[in-house]
C-alpha positions in Angstrom: -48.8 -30.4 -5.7 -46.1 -32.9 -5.1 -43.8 -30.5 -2.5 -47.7 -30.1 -1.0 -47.8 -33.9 -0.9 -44.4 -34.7 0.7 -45.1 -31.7 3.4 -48.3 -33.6 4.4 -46.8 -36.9 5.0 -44.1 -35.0 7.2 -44.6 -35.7 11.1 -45.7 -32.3 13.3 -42.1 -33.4 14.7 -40.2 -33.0 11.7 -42.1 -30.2 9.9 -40.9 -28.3 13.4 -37.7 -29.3 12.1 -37.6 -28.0 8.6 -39.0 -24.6 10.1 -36.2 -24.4 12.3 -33.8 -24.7 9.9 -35.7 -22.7 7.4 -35.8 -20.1 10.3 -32.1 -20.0 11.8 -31.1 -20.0 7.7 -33.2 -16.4 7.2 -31.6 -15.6 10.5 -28.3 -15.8 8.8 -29.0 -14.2 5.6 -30.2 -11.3 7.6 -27.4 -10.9 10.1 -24.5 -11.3 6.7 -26.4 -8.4 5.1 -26.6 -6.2 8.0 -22.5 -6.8 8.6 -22.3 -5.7 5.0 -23.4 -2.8 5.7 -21.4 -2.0 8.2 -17.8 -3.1 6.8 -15.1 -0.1 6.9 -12.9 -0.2 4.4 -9.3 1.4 5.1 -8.8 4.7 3.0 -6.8 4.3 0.1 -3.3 5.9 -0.7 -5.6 7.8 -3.8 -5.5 11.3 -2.9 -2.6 14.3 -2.2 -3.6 14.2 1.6 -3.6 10.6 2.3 -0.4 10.2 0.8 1.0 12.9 2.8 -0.6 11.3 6.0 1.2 7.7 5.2 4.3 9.5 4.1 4.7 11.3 7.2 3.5 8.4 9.4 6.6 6.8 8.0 8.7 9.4 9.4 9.1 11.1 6.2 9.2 15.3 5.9 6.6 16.3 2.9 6.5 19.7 1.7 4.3 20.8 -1.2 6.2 23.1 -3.9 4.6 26.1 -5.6 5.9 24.4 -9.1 3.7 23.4 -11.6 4.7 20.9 -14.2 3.3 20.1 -17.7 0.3 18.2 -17.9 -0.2 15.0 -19.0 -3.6 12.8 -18.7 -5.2 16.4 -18.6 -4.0 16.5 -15.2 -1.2 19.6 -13.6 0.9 17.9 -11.5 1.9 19.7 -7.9 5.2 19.5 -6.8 6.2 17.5 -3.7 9.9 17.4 -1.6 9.7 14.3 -0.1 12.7 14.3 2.5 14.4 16.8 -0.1 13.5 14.6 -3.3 11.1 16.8 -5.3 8.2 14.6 -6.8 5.1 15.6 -9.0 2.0 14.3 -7.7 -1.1 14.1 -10.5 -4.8 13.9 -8.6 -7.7 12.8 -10.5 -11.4 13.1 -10.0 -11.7 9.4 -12.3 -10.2 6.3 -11.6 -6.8 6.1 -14.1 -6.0 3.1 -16.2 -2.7 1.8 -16.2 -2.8 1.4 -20.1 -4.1 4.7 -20.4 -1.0 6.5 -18.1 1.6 3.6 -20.0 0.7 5.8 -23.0 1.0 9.0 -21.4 4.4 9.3 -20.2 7.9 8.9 -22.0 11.3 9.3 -20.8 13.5 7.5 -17.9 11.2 8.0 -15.0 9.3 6.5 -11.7 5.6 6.2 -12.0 3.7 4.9 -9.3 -0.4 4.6 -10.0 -3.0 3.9 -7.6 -6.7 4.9 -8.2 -7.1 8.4 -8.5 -3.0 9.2 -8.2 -0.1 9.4 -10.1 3.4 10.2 -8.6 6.3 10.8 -10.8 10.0 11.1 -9.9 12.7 12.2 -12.3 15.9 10.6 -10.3 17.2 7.9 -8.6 17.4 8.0 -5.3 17.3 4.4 -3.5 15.9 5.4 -0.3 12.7 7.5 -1.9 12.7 4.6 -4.6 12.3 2.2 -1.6 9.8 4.5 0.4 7.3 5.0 -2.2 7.3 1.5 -3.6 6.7 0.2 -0.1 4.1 2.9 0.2 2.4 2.4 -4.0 3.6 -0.9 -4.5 5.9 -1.6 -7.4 6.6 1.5 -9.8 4.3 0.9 -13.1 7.1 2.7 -15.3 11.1 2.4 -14.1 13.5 3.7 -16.0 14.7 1.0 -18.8 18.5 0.7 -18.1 19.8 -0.8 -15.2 21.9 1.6 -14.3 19.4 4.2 -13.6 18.1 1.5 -10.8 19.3 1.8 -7.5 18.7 -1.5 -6.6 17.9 -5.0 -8.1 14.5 -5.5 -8.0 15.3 -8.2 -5.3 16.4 -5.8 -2.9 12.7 -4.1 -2.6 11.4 -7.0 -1.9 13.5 -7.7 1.0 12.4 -4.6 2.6 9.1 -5.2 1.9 9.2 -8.8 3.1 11.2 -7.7 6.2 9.6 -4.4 7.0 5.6 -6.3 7.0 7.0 -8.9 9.4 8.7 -6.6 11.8 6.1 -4.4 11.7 7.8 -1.4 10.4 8.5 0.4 7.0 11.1 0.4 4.2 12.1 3.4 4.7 13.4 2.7 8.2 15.6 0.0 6.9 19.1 0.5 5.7 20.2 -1.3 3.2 24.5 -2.6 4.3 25.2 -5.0 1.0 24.2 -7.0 -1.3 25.7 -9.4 -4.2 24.5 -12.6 -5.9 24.6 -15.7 -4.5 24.0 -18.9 -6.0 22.1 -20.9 -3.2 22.4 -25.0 -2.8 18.6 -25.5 -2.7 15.2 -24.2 -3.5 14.6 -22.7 -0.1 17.6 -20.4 -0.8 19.5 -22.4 2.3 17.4 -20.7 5.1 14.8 -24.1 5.7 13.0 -23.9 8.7 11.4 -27.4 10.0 9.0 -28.6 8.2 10.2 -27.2 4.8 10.4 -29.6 1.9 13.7 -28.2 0.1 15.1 -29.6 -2.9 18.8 -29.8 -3.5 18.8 -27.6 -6.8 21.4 -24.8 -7.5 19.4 -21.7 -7.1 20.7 -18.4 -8.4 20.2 -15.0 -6.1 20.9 -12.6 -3.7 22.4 -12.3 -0.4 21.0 -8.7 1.4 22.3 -7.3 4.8 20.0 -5.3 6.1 20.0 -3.1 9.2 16.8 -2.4 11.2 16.8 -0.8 15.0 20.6 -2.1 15.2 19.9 -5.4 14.4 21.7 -6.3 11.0 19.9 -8.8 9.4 20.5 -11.5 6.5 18.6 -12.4 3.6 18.2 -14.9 1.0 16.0 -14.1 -1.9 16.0 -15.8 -5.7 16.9 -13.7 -8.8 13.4 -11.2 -8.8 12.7 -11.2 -4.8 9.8 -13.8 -5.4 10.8 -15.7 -2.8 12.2 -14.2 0.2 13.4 -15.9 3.3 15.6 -14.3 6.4 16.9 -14.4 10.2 14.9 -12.8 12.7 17.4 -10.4 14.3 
């Protein structure tokens, strides 16, 4: 009775009003759910096949093995020569958990997860190390001493960082040196205008990197959380 009330003492002029905006807001909710419907998502790197399709999109050559390795999860893994790097590949029909493939596999291995896949490699090469992290994101399982690592994990980054911005992939960058640095501020000295950087001894890496014959430098901290370079 009282919303009846305050309706009545409305003018015709503004109870026009309120149905206008009571109107253009249905107008809305119906457009937002039609565009919901219609949102295509990009296909996932979850399956044999789309992994294949990225790998070879980065200029990668992918052959599938007739090996079979032992299973783990319940899952066979198919063998894979990535640019002459054999690699298992595990496909499953369920989502995997990370805890669940953390239990699974022991040993001084690469395991990347992502959905429905598992990819395993057994040695160390830097470039398929680099290719696959940039493809899969960081490995879940590296192997536990340093040496095994090709690179610091600061180095990954820097291709990552460098490869998204150019518009490229890690694999196409070559890696020249690298060696820690201990920079004179917190924005690893590479400030661009604007930047608010603090005079701080920060410890790091300095990474040349070559991409299309343009050598590039890099500044990163101690993990590659931050990241900063000069456009070739």
């Amino acid at each position: 009775m009282k919303i009846r009330r305050v309706w009545i003492r409305l003018s015709s002029e503004k109870r026009r009003h309120v149905l206008w905006l009571h109107g253009c807001i249905l107008l809305i909710s119906l457009f937002l759910s039609s565009c919901r419907g219609t949102v295509v998502k990009a296909n996932p790197l979850d399956s044999p096949e789309a992994l294949t399709v990225a790998l070879e999109q980065a200029g990668a050559a992918v052959e599938f093995g007739e090996e079979r390795g032992p299973s783990v999860v319940e899952l066979t893994p198919r063998s894979m020569h990535v640019n002459g790097e054999q690699l298992w590949i595990y496909h499953s029909l369920e989502q995997l958990e990370s805890s669940q493939v953390r239990t699974a596999f022991v040993g001084e291995q690469f395991i990347w997860v992502n959905e429905h896949l598992i990819v395993q490699y057994d040695s160390n090469d830097g470039g398929t190390i680099l290719l696959m992290d940039g493809l899969l994101g960081e490995a879940l399982i590296r192997p536990s001493a340093a040496g095994d690592e090709p690179y610091p994990p600061a180095v990954p980054a820097a291709l990552r960082m460098v490869a998204k911005d150019l518009g490229g992939q890690p694999a196409e960058i070559e890696v020249l040196a690298y060696k820690m640095e201990e920079w004179g501020d917190t924005c690893l000295e590479l400030g661009a205008s604007g930047d608010t950087c603090t005079e701080q001894t920060t410890p790091g890496w300095r990474i040349d990197l070559r991409y299309e014959n343009h050598e590039i430098e890099v500044h990163t901290d101690l993990l590659g959380d931050i990241v900063r370079w000069r456009s070739p």
